[in-house]
C-alpha positions as CSV (number, residue, x, y, z in Angstrom):
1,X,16.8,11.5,59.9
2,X,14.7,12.7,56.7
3,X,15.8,16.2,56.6
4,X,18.6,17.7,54.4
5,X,21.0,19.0,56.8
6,X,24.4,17.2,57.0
7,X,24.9,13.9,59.4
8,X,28.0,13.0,61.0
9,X,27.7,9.7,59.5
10,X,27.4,11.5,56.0
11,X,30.6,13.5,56.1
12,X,32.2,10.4,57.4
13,X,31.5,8.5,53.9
14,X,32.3,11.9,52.1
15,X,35.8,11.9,54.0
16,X,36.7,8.6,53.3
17,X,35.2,9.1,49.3
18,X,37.6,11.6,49.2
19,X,40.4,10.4,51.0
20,X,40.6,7.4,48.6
21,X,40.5,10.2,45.5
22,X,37.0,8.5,44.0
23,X,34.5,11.1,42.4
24,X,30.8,10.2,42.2
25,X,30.6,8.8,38.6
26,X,33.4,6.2,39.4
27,X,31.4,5.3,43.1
28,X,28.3,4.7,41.2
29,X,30.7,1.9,39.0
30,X,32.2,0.4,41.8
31,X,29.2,0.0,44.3
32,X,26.2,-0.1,41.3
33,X,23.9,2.6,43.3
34,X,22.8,5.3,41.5
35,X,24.6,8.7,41.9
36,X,21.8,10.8,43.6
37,X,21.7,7.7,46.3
38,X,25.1,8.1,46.8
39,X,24.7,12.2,47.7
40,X,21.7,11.8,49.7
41,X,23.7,9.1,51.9
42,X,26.7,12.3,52.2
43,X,24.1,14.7,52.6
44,X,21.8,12.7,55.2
45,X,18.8,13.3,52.9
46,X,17.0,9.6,53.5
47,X,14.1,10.6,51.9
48,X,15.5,10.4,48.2
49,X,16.0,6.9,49.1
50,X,13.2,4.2,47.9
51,X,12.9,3.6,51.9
52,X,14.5,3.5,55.1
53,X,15.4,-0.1,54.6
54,X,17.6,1.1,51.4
55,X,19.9,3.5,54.3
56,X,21.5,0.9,55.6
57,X,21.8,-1.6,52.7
58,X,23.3,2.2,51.0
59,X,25.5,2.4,53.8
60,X,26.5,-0.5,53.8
61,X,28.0,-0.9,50.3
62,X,29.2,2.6,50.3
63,X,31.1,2.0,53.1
64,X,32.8,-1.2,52.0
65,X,33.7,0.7,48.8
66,X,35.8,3.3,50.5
67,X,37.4,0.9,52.8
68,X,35.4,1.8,56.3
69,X,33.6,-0.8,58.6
70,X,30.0,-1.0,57.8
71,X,29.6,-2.2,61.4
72,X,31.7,-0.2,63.1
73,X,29.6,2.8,61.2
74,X,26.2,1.8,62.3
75,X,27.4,1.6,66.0
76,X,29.1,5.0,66.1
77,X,26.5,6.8,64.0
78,X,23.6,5.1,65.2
79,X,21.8,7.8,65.3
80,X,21.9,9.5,61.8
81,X,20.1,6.6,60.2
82,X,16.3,5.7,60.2
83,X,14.5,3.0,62.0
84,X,13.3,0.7,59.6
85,X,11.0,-2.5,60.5
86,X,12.0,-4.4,57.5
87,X,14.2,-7.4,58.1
88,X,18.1,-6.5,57.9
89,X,19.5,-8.0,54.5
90,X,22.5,-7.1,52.3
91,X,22.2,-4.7,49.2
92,X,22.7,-6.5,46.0
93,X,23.2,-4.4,43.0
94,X,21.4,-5.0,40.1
95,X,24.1,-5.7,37.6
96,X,24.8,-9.0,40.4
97,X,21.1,-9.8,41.1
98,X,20.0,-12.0,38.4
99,X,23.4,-14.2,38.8
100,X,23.1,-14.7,42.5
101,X,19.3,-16.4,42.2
102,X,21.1,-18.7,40.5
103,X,22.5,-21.9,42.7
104,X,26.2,-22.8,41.6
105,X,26.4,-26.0,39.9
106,X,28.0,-28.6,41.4
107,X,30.9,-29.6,39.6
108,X,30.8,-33.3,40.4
109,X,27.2,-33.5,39.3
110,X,28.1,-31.8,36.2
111,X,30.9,-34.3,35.4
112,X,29.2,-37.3,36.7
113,X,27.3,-38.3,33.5
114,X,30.3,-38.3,31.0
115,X,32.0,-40.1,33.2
116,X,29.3,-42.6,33.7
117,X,28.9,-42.5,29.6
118,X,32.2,-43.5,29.4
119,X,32.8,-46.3,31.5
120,X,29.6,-47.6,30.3
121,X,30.7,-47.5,26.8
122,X,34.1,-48.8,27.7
123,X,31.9,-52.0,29.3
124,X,30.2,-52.2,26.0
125,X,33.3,-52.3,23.9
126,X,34.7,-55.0,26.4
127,X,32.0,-57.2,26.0
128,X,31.6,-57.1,22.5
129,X,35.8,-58.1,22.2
130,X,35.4,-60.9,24.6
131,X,32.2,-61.7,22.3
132,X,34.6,-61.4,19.0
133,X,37.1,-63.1,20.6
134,X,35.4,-66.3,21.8
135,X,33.3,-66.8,18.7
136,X,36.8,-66.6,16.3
137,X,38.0,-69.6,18.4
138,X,35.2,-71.7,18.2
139,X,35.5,-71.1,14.4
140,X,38.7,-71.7,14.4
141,X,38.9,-75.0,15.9
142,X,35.3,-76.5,15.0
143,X,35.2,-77.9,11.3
144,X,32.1,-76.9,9.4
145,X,29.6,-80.0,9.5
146,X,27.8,-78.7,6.3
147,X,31.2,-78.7,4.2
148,X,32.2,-82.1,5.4
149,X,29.0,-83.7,5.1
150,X,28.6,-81.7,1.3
151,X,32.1,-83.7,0.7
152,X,31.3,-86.7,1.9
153,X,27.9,-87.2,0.2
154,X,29.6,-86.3,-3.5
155,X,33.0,-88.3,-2.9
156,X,30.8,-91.6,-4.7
157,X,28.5,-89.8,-7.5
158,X,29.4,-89.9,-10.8
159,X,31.6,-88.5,-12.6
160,X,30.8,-85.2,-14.2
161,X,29.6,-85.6,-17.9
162,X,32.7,-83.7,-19.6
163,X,34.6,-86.2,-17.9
164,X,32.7,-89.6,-18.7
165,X,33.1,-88.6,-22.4
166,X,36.8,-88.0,-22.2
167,X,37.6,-91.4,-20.7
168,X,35.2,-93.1,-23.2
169,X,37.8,-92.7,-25.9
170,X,37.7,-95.2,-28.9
171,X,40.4,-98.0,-28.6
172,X,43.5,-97.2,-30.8
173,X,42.6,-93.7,-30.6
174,X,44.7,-90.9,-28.7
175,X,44.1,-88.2,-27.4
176,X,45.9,-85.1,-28.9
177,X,49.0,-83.7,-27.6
178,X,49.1,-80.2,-27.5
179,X,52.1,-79.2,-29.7
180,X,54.8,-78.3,-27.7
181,X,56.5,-76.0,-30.3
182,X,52.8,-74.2,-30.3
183,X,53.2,-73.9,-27.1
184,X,53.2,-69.8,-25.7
185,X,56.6,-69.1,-24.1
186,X,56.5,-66.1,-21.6
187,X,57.8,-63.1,-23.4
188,X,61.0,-61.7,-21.9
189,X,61.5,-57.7,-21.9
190,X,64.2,-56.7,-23.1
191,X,66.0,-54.7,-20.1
192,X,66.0,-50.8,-21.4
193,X,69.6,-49.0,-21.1
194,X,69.9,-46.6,-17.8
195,X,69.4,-42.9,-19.1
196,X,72.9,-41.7,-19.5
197,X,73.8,-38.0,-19.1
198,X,77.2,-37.3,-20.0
199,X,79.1,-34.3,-19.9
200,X,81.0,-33.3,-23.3
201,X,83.0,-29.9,-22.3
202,X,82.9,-27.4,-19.9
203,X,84.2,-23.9,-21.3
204,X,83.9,-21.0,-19.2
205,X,80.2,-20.9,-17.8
206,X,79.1,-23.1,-20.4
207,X,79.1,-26.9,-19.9
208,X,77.8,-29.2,-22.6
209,X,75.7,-32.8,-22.3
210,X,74.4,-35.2,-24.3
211,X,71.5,-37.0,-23.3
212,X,71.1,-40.6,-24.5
213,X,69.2,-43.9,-23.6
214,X,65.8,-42.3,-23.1
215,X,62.6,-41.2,-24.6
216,X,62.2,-38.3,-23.0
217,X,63.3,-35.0,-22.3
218,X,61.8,-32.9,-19.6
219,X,63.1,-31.0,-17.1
220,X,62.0,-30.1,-13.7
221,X,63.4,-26.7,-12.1
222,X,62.6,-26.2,-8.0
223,X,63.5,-22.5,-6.8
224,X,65.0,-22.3,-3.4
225,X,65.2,-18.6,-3.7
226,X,65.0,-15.8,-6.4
227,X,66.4,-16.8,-9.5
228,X,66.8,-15.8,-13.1
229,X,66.1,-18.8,-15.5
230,X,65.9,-18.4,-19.5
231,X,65.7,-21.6,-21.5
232,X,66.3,-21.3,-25.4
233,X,64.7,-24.3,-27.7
234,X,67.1,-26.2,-30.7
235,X,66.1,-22.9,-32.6
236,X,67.5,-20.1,-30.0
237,X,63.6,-19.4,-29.3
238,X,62.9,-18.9,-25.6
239,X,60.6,-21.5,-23.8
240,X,57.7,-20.6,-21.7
241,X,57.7,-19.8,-18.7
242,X,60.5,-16.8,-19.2
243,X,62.6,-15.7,-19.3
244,X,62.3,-13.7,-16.1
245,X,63.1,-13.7,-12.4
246,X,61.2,-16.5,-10.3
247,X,60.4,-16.1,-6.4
248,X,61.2,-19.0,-3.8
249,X,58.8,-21.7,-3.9
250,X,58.3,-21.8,-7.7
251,X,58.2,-25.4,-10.0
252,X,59.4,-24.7,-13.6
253,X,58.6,-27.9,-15.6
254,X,60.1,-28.1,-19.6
255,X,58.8,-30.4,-21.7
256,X,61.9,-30.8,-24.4
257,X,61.6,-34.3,-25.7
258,X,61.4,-32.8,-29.6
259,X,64.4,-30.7,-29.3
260,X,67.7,-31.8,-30.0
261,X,69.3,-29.4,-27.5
262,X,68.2,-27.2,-25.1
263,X,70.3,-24.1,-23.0
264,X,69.6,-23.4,-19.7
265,X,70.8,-19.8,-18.8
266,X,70.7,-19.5,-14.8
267,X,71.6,-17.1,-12.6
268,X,71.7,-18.3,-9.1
269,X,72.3,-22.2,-9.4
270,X,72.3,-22.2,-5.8
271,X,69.0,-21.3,-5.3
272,X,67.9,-24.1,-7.9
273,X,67.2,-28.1,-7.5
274,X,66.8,-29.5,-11.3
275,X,65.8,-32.9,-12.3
276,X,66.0,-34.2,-15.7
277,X,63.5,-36.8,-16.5
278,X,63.2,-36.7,-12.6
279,X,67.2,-37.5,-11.8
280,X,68.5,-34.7,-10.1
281,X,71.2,-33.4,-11.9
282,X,74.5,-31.8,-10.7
283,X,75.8,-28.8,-11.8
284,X,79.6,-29.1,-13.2
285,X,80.9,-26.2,-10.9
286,X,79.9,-25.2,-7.2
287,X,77.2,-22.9,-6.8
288,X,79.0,-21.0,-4.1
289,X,81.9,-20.9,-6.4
290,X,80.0,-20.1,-9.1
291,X,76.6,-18.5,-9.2
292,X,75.9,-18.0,-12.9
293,X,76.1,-21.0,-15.1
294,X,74.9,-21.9,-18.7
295,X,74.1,-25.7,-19.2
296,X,73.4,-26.8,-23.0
297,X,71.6,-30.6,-23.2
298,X,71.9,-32.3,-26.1
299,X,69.0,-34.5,-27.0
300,X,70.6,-37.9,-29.0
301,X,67.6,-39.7,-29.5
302,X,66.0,-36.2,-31.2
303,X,68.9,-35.6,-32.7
304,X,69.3,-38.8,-34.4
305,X,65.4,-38.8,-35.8
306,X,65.8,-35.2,-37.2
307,X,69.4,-36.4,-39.1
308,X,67.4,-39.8,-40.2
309,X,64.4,-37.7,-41.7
């Protein structure tokens, strides 16, 4: 039918459009035919169509969109749609046309070549062990000819020149001794005292140390959490970094070996791990049991070469 009046078959697809609540805009996204398509199939106005083959491939799609039996449709209404020579085929939508000219890949074609690459290099590597192997063994157990043959051959020459000379010695002559007292000893190091960190006194928060059998003084602080730290030099001067309040994660390294004593001032030992000259080093009270404590070092070796000059 090319005119404009209403079909049966038209008000059918506008029913069921309807029915499941679709407007025209979201038809168009579902079945990919253009709106005014869409209303001339409703209004039984073929002629907007690009042909009368496009009616039923229309139909078709509509119908499926809306949930109703194309089939069914095109035996009942028969009669609203236009005779068409051209071959019967489905309607593809253009957003789906250029992916279904395209044949599927087989999957087992597509994985056939790595897996032929790999057994093929798994034959390779096989080969080249039993290669490795079988030429190792034959090494092993054959003796090089050219080495034996090499000894052989100089087992009668002479003997090297250097040597000749030192046999020819003069009768009544000696050779010389080397001296035994001239003779070098291996040196023996003297075993270094342990680093010894005792404690002196422990008043209040404050607990004194002296450190002794070492050339160094440096400390190590490792914050497990914020923290206040303040160290003071032999002077009462503070020493960098400080003093402030340092965030988790931080490494605080003192480099003290001048002083003779050094005060640590912290604020939360149990958010601190410190090493001195990388021994960790044991606060005298708790942590939990006590937060804030002040630990004052006293350098021996420092202090005995500022007394001696």
């Amino acid at each position: 039918m090319a005119g404009g009046s209403v079909t049966e078959l038209g008000q059918r697809l506008k029913e069921a459009r309807l029915e499941n609540n679709y407007t025209m805009e979201e038809l168009q996204e579902i079945t990919k035919i253009q709106k005014r398509y869409l209303q001339a199939l409703e209004e039984g106005d073929y002629s907007v169509l690009p042909g009368a083959f496009y009616a039923r491939a229309f139909t078709k799609n509509y119908a499926e969109a809306v949930g109703l039996d194309p089939e069914e449709l095109f035996e009942q209404y028969s009669q609203d749609l236009p005779a068409s020579n051209e071959q019967q085929t489905d309607f593809v939508p253009r957003a789906s046309r250029t992916n279904s000219n395209v044949p599927k890949e087989n999957k087992l074609l597509k994985v056939f070549p790595f897996v032929l690459t790999i057994l093929l290099l798994g034959a390779v590597l096989v080969g080249l062990y039993w290669l490795i192997t079988n030429n190792s063994d034959d090494t092993a157990q054959e003796p090089n000819k050219d080495v034996v043959e090499n000894f052989e051959s100089t087992a009668g020459e002479e003997q090297p020149e250097d040597q000749a000379n030192s046999d020819k010695v003069a009768d009544g002559e000696k050779k010389e001794s080397p001296d035994k007292e001239t003779e070098s000893e291996p040196e023996v190091k003297e075993k270094k005292p342990e680093q010894k960190l005792e404690q002196i006194s422990l008043e209040g928060k404050v607990a004194t140390y002296k450190l002794s059998n070492t050339e160094e003084f440096k400390v190590e602080i490792q914050t497990k959490g914020n923290v206040y730290i303040d160290v003071k030099n032999n002077n009462g001067e503070y020493v960098a970094p400080g003093p402030k309040t340092f965030q988790k994660g931080e490494t605080l390294t003192y480099t003290l070996t001048d002083q003779p004593k050094a005060t640590f001032n912290i604020g939360a030992s149990q958010n601190v791990h410190m090493t001195i000259n990388g021994k960790p080093f044991k606060f005298p009270v708790e942590p939990s049991e006590r937060p804030h404590q002040i630990i004052v070092i006293e350098n021996d070796k420092s202090a005995k070469e500022s007394t001696q000059s």
